[in-house]
Structures are given as structure tokens and as C-alpha cells.
PLY file of the C-alpha trace (Angstrom):
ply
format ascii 1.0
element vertex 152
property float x
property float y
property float z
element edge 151
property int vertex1
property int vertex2
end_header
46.09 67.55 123.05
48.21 64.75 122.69
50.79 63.88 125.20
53.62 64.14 122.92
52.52 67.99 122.07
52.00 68.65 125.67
55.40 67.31 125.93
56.73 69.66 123.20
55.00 72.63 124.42
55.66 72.42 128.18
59.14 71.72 127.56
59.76 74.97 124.86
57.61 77.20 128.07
60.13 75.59 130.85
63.26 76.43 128.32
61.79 79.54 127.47
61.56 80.46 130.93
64.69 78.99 132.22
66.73 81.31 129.48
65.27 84.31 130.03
65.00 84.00 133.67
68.17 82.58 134.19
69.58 85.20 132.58
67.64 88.54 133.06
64.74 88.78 135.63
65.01 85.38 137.62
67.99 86.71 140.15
69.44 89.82 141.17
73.57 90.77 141.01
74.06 89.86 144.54
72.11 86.63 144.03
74.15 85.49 140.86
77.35 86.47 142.31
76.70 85.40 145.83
74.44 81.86 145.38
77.26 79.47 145.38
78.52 80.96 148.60
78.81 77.98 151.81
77.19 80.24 153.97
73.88 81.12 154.98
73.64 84.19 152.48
74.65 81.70 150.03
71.93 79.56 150.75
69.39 82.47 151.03
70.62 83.72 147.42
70.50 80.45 145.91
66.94 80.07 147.41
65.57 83.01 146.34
66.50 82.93 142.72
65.75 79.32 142.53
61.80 80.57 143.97
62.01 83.49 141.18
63.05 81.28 138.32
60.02 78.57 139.50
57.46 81.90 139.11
58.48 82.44 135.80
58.46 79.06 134.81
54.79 78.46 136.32
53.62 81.52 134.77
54.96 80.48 131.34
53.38 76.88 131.58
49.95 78.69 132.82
50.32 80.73 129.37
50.74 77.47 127.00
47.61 76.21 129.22
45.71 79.37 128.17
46.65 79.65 124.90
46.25 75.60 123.90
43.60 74.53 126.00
46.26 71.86 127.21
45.58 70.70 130.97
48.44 69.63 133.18
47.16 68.50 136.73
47.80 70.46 139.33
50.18 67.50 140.95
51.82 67.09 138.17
52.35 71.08 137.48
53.64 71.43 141.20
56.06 67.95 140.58
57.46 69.38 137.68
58.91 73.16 139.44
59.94 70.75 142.67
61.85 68.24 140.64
63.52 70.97 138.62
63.83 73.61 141.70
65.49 71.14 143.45
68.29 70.19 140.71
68.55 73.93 140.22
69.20 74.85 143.45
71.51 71.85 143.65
73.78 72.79 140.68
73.44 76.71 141.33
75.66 76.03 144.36
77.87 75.92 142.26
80.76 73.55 144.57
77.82 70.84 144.06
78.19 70.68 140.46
82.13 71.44 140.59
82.74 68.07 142.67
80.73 66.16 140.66
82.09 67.11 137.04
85.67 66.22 139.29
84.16 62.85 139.95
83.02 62.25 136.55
86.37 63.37 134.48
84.98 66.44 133.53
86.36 68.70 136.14
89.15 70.33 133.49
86.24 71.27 131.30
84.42 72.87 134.11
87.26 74.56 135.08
87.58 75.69 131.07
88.32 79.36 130.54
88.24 80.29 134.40
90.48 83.08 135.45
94.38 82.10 136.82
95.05 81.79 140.00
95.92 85.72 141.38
94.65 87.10 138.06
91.44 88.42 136.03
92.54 87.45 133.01
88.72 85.31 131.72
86.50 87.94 130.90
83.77 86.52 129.15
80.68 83.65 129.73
82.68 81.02 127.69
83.81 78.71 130.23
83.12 74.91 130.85
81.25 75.70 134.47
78.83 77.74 132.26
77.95 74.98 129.72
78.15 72.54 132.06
75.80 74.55 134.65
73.14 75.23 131.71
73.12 71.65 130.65
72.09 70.28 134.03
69.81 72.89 133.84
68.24 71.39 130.23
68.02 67.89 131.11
66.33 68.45 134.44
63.78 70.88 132.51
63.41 67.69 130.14
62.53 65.66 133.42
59.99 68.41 134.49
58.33 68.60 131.12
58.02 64.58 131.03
56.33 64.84 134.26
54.13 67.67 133.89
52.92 66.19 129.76
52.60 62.47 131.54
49.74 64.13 134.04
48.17 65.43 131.33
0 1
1 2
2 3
3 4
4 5
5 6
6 7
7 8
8 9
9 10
10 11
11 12
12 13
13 14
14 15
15 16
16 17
17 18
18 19
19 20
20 21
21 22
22 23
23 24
24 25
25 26
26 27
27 28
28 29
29 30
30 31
31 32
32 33
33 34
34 35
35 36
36 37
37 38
38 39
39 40
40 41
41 42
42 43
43 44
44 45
45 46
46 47
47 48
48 49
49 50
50 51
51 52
52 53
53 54
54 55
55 56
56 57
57 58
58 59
59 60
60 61
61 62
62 63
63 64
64 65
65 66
66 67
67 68
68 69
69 70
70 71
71 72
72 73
73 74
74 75
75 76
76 77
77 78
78 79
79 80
80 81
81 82
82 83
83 84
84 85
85 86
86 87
87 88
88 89
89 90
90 91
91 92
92 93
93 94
94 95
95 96
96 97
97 98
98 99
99 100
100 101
101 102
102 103
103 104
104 105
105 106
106 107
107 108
108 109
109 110
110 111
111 112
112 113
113 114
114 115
115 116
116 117
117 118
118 119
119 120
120 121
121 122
122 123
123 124
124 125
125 126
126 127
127 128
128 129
129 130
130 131
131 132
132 133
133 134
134 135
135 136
136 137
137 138
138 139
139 140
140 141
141 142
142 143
143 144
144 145
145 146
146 147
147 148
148 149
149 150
150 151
């Protein structure tokens, strides 16, 4: 396999993976609400999904493997989850990625469609911390595939 389709099907297994367990099986209520916490639950909830969402991203890499025949070595497999476990984790605590869309000139947009203060007024997934937490997400899962398809 080439290493541009080893680049294009590792990366569509990490995405894959990333939505669904992002999103449905990769972290319990408590985790999602509690992750971003500065304590040491915090830390424990962030850790914990961030070790779910690498299982479901391993076993959807070890499918394309099965189904294509594509080999990624085993160093560069185990890279690719740390690289993107560790930018994750980092953005998934959530003051992390706050600070540094403040230091970059984006911190109105992450702050897009957030509640008032003293209300509950934002009921919905639309807001600017969302996007800008899934596309740190993306572009580290681009990293990971670029390792993982330069191994192999």
C-alpha cells in the first residue's frame, strides 16, 4: 500500500474513531462534565476518557490493518495514540485550550454562544469552545495519521 493511502486510510479510522468516541462510547457523563475540572477528579476524568478514546482509536486502525493488508509498525502505531492522547488530554482540560485561544485573539469565539453570567440561557452544542475543541482535535489526528502512514 502506498504511503499516501495508508495516510488516507489511517487518518478516516483515527476521525472515525475520534467522532464516534468522542461523542458516544469514549467517556462517561461524569467524565465529559467533570474532565476540565483543576482538581484531581478532573485529572482522573480527563485521563480516563483520553485512555478510552486511544482504545477505540487503536482498535479502528487494527481494523483498516485487517481489512487492507496495510502494516503500520508497532512504534509508529504506539507514536501516533501518544502524540494525539497527549494533545487530547491537553485541550480536554478545557482552561488549557481557553487560555490559549485568549492568547491567540480567539478567546471571544471560544467563548461564542456560552451561557451569561448567572443564567442558562445556551442550550445547545453550537458554541466557539466546541469548534474550537474539535479542531485541535482534527489537526492533531492529522499529526497521528502522518506518523503512523510514514512507519509504514
Amino acid at each position: 500500500m502506498s504511503t499516501v493511502a495508508a495516510f488516507a486510510a489511517v487518518f478516516c479510522a483515527l476521525y472515525a474513531a475520534h467522532v464516534f468516541g468522542d461523542h458516544w462510547w469514549g467517556q462517561s457523563h461524569r467524565q465529559a462534565l467533570g474532565k476540565g475540572a483543576r482538581t484531581r477528579e478532573g485529572v482522573r476524568h480527563c485521563l480516563n476518557h483520553v485512555l478510552l478514546l486511544a482504545a477505540h482509536k487503536a482498535v479502528a486502525v487494527l481494523a483498516v490493518e485487517l481489512v487492507t493488508g496495510l502494516r503500520v509498525p508497532v512504534w509508529a502505531f504506539v507514536l501516533g495514540l501518544v502524540v494525539d492522547g497527549i494533545s487530547h488530554y491537553w485541550a480536554d482540560r478545557r482552561f488549557t485550550l481557553a487560555a490559549l485561544a485568549d492568547r491567540t485573539g480567539k478567546g471571544d469565539f471560544y467563548r461564542l454562544g456560552q451561557p451569561r453570567p448567572g443564567r442558562d440561557d445556551a442550550p445547545h452544542l453550537g458554541t466557539g469552545a466546541y469548534a474550537l475543541d474539535q479542531s485541535w482535535h482534527v489537526g492533531w489526528l492529522f499529526v497521528a495519521a502522518l506518523i503512523m502512514a510514514g512507519g509504514a
